[in-house]
TORTORLO-514922 format. One record per residue (C-alpha): residue number from 1; z, x, y. Coordinates in pm, 1 decimal. Layout:
N
site resi NUM Z Z X X Y Y
...
END
This chain:
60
site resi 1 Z 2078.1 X -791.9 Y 3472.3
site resi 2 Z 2165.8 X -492.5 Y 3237.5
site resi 3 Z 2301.9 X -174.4 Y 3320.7
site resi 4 Z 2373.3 X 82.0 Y 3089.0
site resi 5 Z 2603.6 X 331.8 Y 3201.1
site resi 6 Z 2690.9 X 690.6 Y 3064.6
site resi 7 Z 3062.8 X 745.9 Y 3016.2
site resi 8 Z 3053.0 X 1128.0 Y 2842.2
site resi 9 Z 2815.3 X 1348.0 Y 2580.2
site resi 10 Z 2910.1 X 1309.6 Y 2238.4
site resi 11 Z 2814.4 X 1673.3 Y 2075.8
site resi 12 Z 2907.0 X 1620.4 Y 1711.0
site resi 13 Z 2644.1 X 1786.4 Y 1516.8
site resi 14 Z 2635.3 X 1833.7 Y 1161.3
site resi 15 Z 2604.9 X 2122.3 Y 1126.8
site resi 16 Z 2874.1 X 2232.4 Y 1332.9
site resi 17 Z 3119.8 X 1977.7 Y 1189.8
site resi 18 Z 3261.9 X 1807.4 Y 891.4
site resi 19 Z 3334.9 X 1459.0 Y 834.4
site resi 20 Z 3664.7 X 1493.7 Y 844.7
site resi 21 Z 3694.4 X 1642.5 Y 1180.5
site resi 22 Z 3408.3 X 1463.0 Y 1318.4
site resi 23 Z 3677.2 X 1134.9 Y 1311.9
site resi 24 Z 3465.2 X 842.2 Y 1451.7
site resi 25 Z 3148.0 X 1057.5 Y 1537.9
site resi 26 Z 2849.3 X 918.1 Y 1482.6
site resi 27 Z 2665.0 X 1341.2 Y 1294.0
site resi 28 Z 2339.3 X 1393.2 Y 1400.1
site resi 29 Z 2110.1 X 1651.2 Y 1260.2
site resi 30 Z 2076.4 X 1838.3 Y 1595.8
site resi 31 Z 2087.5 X 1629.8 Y 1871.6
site resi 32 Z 2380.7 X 1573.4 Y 2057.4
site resi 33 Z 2428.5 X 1172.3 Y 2199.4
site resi 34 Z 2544.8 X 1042.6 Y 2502.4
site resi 35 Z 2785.3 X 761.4 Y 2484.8
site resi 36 Z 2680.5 X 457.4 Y 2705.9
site resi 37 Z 2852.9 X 134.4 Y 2786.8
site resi 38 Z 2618.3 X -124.4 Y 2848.2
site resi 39 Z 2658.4 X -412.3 Y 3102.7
site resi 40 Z 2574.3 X -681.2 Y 3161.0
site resi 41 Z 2622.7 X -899.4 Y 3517.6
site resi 42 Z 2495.8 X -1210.2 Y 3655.8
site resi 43 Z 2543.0 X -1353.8 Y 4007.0
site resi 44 Z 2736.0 X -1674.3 Y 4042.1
site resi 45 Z 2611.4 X -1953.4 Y 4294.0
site resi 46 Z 2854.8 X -1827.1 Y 4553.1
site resi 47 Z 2620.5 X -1470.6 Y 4519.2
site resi 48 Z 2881.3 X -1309.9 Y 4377.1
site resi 49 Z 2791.8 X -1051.2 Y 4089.7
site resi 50 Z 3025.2 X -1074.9 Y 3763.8
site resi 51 Z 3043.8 X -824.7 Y 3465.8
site resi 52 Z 3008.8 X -1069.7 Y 3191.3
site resi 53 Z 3008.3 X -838.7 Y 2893.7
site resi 54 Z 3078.3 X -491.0 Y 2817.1
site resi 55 Z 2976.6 X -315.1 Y 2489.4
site resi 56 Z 2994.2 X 62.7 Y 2377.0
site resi 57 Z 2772.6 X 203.8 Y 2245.4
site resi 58 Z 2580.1 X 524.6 Y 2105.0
site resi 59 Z 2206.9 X 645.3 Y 2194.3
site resi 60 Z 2036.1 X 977.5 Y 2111.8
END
Protein backbone atom coordinates (compact mmCIF):
# COMPACT_ATOMS: atom_id res chain seq x y z
CA UNK A 1 0.00 0.00 0.00
CA UNK A 2 0.71 3.83 -0.32
CA UNK A 3 0.78 6.32 2.21
CA UNK A 4 1.45 9.74 1.67
CA UNK A 5 2.47 11.59 4.56
CA UNK A 6 2.69 15.46 5.27
CA UNK A 7 6.05 16.54 6.64
CA UNK A 8 5.45 20.69 6.75
CA UNK A 9 3.52 23.64 4.53
CA UNK A 10 5.58 25.06 1.98
CA UNK A 11 4.22 28.92 1.75
CA UNK A 12 6.37 30.32 -1.05
CA UNK A 13 4.15 32.45 -3.05
CA UNK A 14 5.08 34.57 -5.78
CA UNK A 15 4.11 37.22 -5.01
CA UNK A 16 5.57 37.44 -1.77
CA UNK A 17 8.97 36.16 -2.95
CA UNK A 18 11.69 36.27 -5.48
CA UNK A 19 13.51 33.59 -7.07
CA UNK A 20 16.36 34.16 -5.47
CA UNK A 21 15.14 33.85 -2.01
CA UNK A 22 12.61 31.34 -2.81
CA UNK A 23 15.98 28.79 -3.08
CA UNK A 24 14.44 25.36 -4.02
CA UNK A 25 10.69 26.50 -3.76
CA UNK A 26 8.56 25.27 -6.01
CA UNK A 27 6.31 29.68 -6.59
CA UNK A 28 2.87 29.30 -6.86
CA UNK A 29 0.52 31.99 -7.90
CA UNK A 30 -1.38 31.96 -4.55
CA UNK A 31 -1.58 28.82 -3.11
CA UNK A 32 0.63 27.71 -0.61
CA UNK A 33 1.74 23.59 -0.89
CA UNK A 34 2.18 21.10 1.53
CA UNK A 35 5.20 18.98 1.24
CA UNK A 36 4.40 15.16 1.36
CA UNK A 37 6.61 12.13 1.42
CA UNK A 38 5.01 9.36 -0.11
CA UNK A 39 5.37 5.66 0.95
CA UNK A 40 5.18 2.96 -0.02
CA UNK A 41 5.08 -0.62 2.19
CA UNK A 42 4.36 -4.12 1.52
CA UNK A 43 4.07 -7.02 3.99
CA UNK A 44 6.60 -9.79 3.77
CA UNK A 45 5.45 -13.56 4.16
CA UNK A 46 6.47 -13.48 7.79
CA UNK A 47 3.46 -10.45 8.00
CA UNK A 48 5.82 -8.11 8.58
CA UNK A 49 5.20 -4.55 6.92
CA UNK A 50 8.43 -2.95 5.15
CA UNK A 51 8.85 0.69 3.82
CA UNK A 52 10.10 -0.14 0.44
CA UNK A 53 10.40 3.31 -1.04
CA UNK A 54 10.30 6.77 0.05
CA UNK A 55 9.94 9.79 -2.32
CA UNK A 56 9.40 13.64 -1.62
CA UNK A 57 7.42 15.28 -3.04
CA UNK A 58 5.23 18.56 -3.67
CA UNK A 59 1.23 18.82 -4.00
CA UNK A 60 -0.98 21.94 -4.03
Amino acid sequence: FRLDVVVGLITCQKSEMSHVVAGDCVLLDSVSSYKKCSVIVFRDLKDYNKMVTSVPFLNS
